[in-house]
DRENTOR-429348 format. One line per 2 residues: number of its first residue (from 1); for each residue x, z, y of C-alpha. Coordinates in Angstrom, 1 decimal. Each point is the difference from the previous one (the first is absolute). Layout:
N
NUM	X Z Y ~ ...;
//
This chain:
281
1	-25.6 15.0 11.4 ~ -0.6 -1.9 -3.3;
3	-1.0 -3.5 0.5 ~ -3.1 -1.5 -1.4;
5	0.7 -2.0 -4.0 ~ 1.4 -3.7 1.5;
7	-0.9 -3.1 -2.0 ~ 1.7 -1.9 -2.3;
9	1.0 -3.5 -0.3 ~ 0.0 -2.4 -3.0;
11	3.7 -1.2 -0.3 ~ 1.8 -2.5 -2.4;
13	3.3 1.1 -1.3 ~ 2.7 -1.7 -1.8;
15	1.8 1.9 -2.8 ~ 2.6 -0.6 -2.1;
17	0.3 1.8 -3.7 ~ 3.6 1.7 -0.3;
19	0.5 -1.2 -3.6 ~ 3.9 -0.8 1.0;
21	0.9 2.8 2.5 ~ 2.7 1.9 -0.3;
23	2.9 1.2 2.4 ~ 2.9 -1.9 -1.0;
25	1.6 -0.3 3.5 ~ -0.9 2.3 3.1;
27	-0.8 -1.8 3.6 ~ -1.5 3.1 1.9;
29	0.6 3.6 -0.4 ~ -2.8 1.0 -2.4;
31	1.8 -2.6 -3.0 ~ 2.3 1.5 -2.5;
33	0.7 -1.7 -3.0 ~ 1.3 3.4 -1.8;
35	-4.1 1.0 -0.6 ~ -1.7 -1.7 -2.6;
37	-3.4 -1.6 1.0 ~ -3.1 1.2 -2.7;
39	-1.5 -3.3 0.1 ~ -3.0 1.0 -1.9;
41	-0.3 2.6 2.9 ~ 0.1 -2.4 2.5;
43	-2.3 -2.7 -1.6 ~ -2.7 3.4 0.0;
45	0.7 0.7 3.3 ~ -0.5 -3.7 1.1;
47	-2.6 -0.3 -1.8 ~ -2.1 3.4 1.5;
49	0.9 -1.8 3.5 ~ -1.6 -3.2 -0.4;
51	-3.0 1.3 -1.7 ~ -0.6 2.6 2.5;
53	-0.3 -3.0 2.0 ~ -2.8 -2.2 -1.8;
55	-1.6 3.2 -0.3 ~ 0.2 0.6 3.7;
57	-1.8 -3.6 0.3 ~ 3.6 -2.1 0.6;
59	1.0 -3.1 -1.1 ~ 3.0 -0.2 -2.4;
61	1.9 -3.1 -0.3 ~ 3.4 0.9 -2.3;
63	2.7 -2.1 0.6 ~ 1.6 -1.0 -3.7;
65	3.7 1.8 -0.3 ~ 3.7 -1.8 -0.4;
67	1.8 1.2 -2.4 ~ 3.1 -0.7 2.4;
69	-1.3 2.3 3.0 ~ -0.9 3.2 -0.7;
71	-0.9 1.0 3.1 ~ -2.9 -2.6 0.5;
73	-2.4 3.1 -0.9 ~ 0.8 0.6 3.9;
75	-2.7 -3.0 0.4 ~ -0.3 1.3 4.1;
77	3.5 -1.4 0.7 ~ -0.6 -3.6 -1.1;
79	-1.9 -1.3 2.9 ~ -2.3 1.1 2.8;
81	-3.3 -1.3 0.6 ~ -2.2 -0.5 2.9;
83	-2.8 -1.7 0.5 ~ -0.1 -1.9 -3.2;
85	3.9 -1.0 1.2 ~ 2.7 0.4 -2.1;
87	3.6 1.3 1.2 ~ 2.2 0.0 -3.1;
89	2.9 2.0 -0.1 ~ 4.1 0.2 0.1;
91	1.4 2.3 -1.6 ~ 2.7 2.1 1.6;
93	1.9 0.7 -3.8 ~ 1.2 -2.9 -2.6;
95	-2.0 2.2 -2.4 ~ -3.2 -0.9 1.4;
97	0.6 -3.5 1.5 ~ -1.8 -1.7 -3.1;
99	-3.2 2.3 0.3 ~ -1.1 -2.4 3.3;
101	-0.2 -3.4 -2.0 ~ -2.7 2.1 -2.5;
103	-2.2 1.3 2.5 ~ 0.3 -3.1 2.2;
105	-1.4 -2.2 -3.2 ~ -2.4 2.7 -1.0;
107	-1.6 -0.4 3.7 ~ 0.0 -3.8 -0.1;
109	-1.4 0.0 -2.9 ~ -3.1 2.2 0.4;
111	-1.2 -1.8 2.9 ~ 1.9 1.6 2.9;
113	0.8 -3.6 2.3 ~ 2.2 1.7 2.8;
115	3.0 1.4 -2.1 ~ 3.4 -0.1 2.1;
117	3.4 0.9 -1.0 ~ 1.7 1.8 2.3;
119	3.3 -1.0 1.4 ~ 0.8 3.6 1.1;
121	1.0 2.6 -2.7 ~ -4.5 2.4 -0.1;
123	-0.5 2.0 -3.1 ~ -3.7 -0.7 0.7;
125	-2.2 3.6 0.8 ~ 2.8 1.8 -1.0;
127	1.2 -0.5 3.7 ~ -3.8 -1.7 1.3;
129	-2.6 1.8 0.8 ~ -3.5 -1.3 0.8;
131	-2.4 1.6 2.3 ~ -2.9 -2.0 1.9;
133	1.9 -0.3 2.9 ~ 3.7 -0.6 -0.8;
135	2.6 0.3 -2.3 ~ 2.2 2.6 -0.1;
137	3.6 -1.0 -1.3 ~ 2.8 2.0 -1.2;
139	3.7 -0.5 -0.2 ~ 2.8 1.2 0.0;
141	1.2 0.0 -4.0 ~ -1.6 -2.8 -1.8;
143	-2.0 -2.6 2.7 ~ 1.6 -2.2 2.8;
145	-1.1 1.0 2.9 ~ -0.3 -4.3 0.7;
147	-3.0 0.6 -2.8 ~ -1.5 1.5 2.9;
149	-0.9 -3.3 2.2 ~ -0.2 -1.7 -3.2;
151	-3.1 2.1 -1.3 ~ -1.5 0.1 3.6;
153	0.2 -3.8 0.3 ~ -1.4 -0.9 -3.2;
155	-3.0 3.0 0.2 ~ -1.1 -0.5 3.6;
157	0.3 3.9 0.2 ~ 2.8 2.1 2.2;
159	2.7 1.3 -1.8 ~ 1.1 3.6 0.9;
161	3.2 0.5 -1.7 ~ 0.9 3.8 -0.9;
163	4.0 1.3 -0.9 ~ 0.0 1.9 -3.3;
165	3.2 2.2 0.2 ~ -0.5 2.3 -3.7;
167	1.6 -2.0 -2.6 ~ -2.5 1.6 -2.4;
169	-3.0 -1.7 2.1 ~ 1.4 -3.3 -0.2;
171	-3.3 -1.9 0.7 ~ -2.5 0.6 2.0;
173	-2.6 0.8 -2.6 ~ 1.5 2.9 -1.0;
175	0.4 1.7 3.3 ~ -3.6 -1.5 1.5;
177	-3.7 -0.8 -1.6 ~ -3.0 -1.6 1.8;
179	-3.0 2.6 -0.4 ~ -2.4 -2.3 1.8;
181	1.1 -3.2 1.4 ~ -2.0 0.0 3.0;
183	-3.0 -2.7 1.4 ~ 2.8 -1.9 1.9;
185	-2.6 0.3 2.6 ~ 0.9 2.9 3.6;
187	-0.3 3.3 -1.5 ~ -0.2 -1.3 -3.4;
189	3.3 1.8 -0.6 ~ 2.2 0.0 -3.6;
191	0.4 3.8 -1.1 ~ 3.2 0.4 -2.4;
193	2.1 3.0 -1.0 ~ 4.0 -0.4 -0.3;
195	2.8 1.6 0.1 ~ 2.2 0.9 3.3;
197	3.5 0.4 -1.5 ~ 0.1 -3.6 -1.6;
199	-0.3 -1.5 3.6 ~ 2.5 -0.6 2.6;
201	-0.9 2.5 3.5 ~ -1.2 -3.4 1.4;
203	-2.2 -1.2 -3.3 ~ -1.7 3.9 0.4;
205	-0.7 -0.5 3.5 ~ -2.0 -3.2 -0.6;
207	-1.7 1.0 -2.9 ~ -0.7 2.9 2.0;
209	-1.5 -1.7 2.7 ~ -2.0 -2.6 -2.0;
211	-1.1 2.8 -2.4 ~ -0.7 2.9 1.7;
213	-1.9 1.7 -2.8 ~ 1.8 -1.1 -2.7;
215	0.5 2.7 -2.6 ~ 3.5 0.8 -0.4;
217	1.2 1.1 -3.3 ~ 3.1 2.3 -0.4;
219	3.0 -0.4 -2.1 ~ -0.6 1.4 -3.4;
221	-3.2 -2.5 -0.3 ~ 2.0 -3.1 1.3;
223	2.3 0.9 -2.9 ~ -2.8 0.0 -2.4;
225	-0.4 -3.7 1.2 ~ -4.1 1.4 1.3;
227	1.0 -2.8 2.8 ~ -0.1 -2.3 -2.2;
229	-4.0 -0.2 -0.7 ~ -2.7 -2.3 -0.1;
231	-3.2 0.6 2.2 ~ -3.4 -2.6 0.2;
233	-1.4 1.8 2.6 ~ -1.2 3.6 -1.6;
235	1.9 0.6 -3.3 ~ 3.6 0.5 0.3;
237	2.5 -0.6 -3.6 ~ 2.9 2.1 0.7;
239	2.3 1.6 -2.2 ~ -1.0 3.0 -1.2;
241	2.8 1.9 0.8 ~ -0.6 -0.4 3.6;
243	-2.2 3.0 0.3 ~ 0.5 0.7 3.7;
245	-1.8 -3.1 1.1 ~ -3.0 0.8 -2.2;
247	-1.9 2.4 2.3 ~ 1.1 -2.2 3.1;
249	-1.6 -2.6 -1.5 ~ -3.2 1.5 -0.8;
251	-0.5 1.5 3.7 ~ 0.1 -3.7 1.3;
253	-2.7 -0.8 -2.5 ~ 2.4 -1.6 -2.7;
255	-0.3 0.7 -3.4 ~ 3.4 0.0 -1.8;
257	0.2 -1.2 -3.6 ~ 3.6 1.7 -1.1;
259	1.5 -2.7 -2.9 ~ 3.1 0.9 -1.8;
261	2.8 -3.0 0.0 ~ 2.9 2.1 -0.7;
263	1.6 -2.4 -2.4 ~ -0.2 -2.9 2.5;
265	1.6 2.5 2.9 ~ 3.2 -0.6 -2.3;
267	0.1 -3.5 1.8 ~ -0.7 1.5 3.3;
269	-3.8 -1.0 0.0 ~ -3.4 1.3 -0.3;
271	-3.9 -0.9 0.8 ~ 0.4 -2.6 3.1;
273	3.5 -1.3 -1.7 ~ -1.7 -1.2 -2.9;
275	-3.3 -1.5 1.9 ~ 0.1 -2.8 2.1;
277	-3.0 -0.6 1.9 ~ -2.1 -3.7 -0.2;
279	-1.4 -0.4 3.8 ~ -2.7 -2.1 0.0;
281	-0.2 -2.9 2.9;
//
């Protein structure tokens, strides 16, 4: 039974311009520095994401790029942020360790008060992920599982931490996305879609129980990275590739906007890895 059109919600974002990336090293399956990146391509591609967007009705902050980090244009992994609360993060790989200083200024310095640094290795909502009720946690490749209490400590918010066991879904954003956080209120439920086979049997049974109607993708659109997608309540930025999860979507009264971020998949990224989300207090 199709579901009635759902509502959207304003969001702010934070985005980062890829005007350094490349692949020069590889720290997750999808990286290989053999295959040139079309920069040009990407900056397009980039581009089509964040205006789709402003013309959705979202906020765009952009993040100014490093010439030493190419891989800041994955803006999601530099913090997490709740609340108006800012968790910065620690990066698992030397490559990246230098990204958390830029995003922890940038925060500071447009009016964020709360900004912690982290003394257990997050790679922000790369492995975080907000819904009105909780955060869900991954680990198992890149974040501590100590991150864990850390996050839950500093957000008020239980922590329910999920064991990713595909090295290709290395963070939880790639194998998981919040449709509709939820009221945080009884029966104000979060709805996502995911992945099984990233999870651990245990991880599937608890998402399984705390999601009961979760829509499950299969493997050939987790491979197109459709798990890795950006919802604000009604339209859903996916890769376009992930065409499986497009009539799925539209039956539970989503609309899906398909975006094509093929050059930044080099990385191993794609809509949610290169948005971080500004949660208001």
């Amino acid at each position: 039974m199709r579901t009635s059109r759902r509502s959207a919600t304003p969001r702010r974002y934070l985005m980062c311009p890829p005007t350094y990336f490349r692949v020069s090293y590889s720290i997750n399956p999808w990286m290989d520095p053999g295959k040139p990146v079309d920069l040009a391509l990407a900056h397009t591609q980039w581009e089509d994401l964040r205006d789709r967007y402003r013309a959705l009705g979202h906020t765009v902050e952009e993040l100014p790029p490093h010439p030493a980090f190419p891989d800041m244009v994955f803006a999601a992994n530099g913090a997490t942020v709740v609340d108006g609360r800012v968790l910065g993060a620690r990066f698992a790989f030397a490559e990246r360790h230098g990204e958390a200083a830029v995003h922890a200024e940038w925060y500071r310095a447009h009016g964020f008060r709360a900004v912690r640094e982290p003394q257990n290795v997050n790679e922000g909502e790369g492995d975080f992920v907000v819904t009105a009720s909780w955060l869900l946690a991954g680990r198992g490749f890149r974040s501590s599982p100590l991150s864990h209490a850390e996050a839950q400590e500093y957000f008020a918010r239980p922590v329910i931490g999920l064991d990713l066991v595909d090295p290709r879904y290395y963070h939880l954003d790639t194998a998981l996305c919040v449709l509709d956080p939820g009221s945080g209120e009884p029966g104000g439920r979060a709805e996502v879609m995911y992945y099984p086979g990233a999870f651990s049997a245990g991880s599937r049974a608890v998402l399984a129980r705390l999601f009961p109607d979760a829509l499950l993708a299969g493997p050939a659109d987790a491979a197109a990275f459709g798990l890795n997608a950006v919802s604000d309540g009604r339209h859903v930025l996916l890769p376009q590739a992930a065409v499986g999860l497009f009539g799925p979507l539209r039956e539970r009264g989503y609309e899906p906007v398909g975006m094509d971020l093929t050059e930044l998949l080099k990385g191993g990224g794609s809509v949610k890895c290169v948005t971080g989300e500004l949660r208001p207090g």
